[in-house]
VODO-512160 format. One line per field, with one value per atom (N, C-alpha, C): residue number from 1; atom name; z, y, x. Coordinates in Angstrom, 2 decimals, always signed. Atoms other than C-alpha are relative to their C-alpha. Layout:
BEGIN
i	[NUM	...] $
at	[CA	...] $
up	[Z	...] $
north	[Y	...] $
east	[X	...] $
end
This chain:
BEGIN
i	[1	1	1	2	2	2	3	3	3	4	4	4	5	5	5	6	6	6	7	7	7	8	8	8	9	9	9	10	10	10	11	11	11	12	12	12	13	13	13	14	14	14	15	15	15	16	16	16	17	17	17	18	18	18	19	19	19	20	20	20	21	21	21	22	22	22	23	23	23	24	24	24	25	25	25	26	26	26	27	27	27	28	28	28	29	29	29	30	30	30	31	31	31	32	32	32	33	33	33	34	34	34	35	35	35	36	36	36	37	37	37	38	38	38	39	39	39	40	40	40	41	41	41	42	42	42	43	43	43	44	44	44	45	45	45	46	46	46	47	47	47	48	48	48	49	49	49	50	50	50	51	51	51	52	52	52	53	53	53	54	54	54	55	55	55	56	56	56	57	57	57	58	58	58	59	59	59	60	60	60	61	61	61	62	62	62	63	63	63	64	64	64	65	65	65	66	66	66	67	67	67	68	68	68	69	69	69	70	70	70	71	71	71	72	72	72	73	73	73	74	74	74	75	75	75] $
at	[N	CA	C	N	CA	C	N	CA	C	N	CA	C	N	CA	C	N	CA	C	N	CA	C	N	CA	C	N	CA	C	N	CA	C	N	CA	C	N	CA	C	N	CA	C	N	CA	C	N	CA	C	N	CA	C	N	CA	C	N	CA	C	N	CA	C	N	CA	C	N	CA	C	N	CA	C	N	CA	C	N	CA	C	N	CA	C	N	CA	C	N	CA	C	N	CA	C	N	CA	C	N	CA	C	N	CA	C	N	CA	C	N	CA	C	N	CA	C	N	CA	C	N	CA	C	N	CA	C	N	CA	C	N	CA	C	N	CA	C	N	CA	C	N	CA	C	N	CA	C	N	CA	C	N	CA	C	N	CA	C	N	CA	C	N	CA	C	N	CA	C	N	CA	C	N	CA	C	N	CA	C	N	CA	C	N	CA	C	N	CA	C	N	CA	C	N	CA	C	N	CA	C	N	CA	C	N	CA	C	N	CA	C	N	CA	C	N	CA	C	N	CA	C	N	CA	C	N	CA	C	N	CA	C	N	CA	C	N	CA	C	N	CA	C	N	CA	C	N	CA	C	N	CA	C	N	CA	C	N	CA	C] $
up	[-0.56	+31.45	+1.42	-1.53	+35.15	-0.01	+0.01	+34.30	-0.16	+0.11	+32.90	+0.90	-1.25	+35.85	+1.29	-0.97	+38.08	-0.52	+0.24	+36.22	-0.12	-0.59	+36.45	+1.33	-0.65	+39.81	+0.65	-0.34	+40.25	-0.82	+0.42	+38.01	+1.09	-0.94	+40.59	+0.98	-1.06	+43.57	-0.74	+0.32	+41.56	-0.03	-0.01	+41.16	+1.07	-0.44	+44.23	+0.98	-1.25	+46.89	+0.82	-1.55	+49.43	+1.20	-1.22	+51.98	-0.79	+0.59	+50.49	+1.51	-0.85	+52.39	+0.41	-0.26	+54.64	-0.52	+0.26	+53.55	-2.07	+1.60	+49.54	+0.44	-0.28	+51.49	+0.68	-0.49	+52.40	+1.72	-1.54	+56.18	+0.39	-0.43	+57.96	+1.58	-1.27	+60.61	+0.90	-0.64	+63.62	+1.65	-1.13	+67.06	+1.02	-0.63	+69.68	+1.35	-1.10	+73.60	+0.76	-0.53	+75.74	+1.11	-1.36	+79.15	+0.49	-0.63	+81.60	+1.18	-1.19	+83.75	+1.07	-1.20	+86.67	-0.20	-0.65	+88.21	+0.10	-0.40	+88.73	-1.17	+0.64	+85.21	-0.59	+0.60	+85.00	-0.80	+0.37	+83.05	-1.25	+1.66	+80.14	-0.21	+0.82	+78.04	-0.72	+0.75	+76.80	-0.99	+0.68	+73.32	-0.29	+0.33	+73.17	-0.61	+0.89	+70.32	+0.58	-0.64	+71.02	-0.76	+0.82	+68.53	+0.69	-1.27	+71.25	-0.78	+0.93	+68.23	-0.07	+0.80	+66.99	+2.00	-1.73	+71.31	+0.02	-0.40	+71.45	-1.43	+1.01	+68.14	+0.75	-0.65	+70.41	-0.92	+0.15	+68.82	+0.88	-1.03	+71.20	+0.16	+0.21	+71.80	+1.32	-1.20	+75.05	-0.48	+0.67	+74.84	+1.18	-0.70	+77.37	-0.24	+0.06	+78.18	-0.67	+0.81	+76.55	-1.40	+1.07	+73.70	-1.12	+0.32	+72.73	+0.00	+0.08	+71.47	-0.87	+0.67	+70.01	-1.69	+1.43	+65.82	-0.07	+0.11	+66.25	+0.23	-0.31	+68.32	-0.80	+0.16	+66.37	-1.57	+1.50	+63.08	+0.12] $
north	[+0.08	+37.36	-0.53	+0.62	+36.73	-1.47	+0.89	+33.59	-1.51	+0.54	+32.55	+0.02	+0.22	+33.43	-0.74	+0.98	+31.27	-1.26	+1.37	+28.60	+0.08	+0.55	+29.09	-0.21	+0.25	+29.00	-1.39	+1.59	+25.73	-0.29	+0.85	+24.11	+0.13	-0.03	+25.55	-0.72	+1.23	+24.08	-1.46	+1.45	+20.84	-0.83	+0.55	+20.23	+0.28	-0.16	+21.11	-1.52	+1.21	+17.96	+0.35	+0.06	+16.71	+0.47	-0.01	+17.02	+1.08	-0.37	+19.48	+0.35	-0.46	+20.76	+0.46	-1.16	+23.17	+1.25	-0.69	+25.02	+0.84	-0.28	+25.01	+0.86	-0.76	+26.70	+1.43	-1.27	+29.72	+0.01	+0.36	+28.38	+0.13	-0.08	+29.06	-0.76	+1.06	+25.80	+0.57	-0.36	+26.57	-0.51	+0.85	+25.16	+0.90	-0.49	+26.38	-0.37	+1.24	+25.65	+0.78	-0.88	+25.97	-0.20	-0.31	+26.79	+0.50	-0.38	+27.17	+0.89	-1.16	+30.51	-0.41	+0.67	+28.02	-1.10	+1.21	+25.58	-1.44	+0.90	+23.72	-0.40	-0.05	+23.28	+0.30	-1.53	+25.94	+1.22	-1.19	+29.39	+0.22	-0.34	+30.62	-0.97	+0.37	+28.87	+1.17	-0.42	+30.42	-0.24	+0.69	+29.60	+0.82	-0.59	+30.75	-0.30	+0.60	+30.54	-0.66	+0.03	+28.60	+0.84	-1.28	+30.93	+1.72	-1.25	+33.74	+1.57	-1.40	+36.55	+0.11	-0.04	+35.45	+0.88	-0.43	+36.13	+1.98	-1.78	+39.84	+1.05	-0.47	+40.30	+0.48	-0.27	+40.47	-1.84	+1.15	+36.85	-1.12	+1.43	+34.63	+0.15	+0.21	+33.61	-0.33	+0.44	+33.58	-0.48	+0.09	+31.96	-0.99	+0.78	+30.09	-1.58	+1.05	+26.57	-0.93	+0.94	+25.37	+0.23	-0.33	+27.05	-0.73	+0.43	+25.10	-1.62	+1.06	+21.59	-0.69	+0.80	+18.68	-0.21	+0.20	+18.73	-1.40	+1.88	+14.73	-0.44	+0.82	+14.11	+0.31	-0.57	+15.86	-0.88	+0.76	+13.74	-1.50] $
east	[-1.33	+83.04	-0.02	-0.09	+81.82	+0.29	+0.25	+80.98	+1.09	-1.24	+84.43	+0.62	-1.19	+86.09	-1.00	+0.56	+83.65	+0.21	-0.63	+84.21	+1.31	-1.05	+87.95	+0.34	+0.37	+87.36	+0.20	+0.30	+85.94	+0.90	-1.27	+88.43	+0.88	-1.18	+90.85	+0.47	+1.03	+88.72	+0.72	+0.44	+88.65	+1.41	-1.81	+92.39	+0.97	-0.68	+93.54	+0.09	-0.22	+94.27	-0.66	+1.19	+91.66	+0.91	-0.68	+94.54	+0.92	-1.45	+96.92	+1.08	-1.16	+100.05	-0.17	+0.13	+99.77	+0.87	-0.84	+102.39	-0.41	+0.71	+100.87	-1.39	+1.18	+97.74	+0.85	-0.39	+100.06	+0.54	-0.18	+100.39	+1.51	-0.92	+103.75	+0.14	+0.19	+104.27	+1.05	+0.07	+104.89	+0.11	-0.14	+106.20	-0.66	+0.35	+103.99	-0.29	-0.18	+103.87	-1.41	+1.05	+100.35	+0.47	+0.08	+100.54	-1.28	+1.23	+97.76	-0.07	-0.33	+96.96	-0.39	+0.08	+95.86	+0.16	-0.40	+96.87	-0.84	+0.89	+93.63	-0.83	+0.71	+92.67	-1.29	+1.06	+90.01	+1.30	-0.50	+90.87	+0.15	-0.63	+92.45	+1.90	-1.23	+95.07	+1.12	-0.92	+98.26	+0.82	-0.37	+99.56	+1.24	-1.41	+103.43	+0.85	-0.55	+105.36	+2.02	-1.12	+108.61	+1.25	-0.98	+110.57	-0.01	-0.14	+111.44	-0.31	-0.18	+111.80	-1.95	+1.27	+108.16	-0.78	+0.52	+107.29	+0.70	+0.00	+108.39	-0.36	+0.62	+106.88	-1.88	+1.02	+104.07	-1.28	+0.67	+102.77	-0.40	+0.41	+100.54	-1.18	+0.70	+97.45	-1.02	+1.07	+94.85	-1.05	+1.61	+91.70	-0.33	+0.75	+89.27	+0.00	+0.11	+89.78	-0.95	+1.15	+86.53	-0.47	-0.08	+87.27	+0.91	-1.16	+90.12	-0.36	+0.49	+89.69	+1.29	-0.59	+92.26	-0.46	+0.81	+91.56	-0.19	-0.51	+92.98	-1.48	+0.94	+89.95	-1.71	+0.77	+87.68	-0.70	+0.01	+88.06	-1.11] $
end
């Protein structure tokens, strides 16, 4: 029986789109604005959602400038 459900599996894998949607992957898009905690481009980044409700949901995102990279340029 394992075996059947690994191979449904991969069939699953196999038919899904090289690129699919994000949205067909469960993803909920998302307008988001970064801001930087200095001035001098050192520090931490701030990723704040521009949907104000999603912001006192307590939704946002710090993280270290060199942590944070363009996907565009990454391709």
């Amino acid at each position: 029986m394992a075996t059947n459900n690994v191979e449904a599996g991969r069939e699953r894998w196999r038919d899904v789109a090289r690129d699919p949607d994000p949205t067909d992957l469960g993803y909920d898009i998302a307008d988001w604005e970064v801001v930087r905690a200095r001035k001098d481009d050192r520090g931490h980044l701030m990723f704040l959602p521009e949907d104000e409700q999603r912001l006192r949901e307590e939704a946002f995102i710090v993280a270290e400038a060199d942590s944070v990279c363009d996907v565009v340029d990454r391709l």
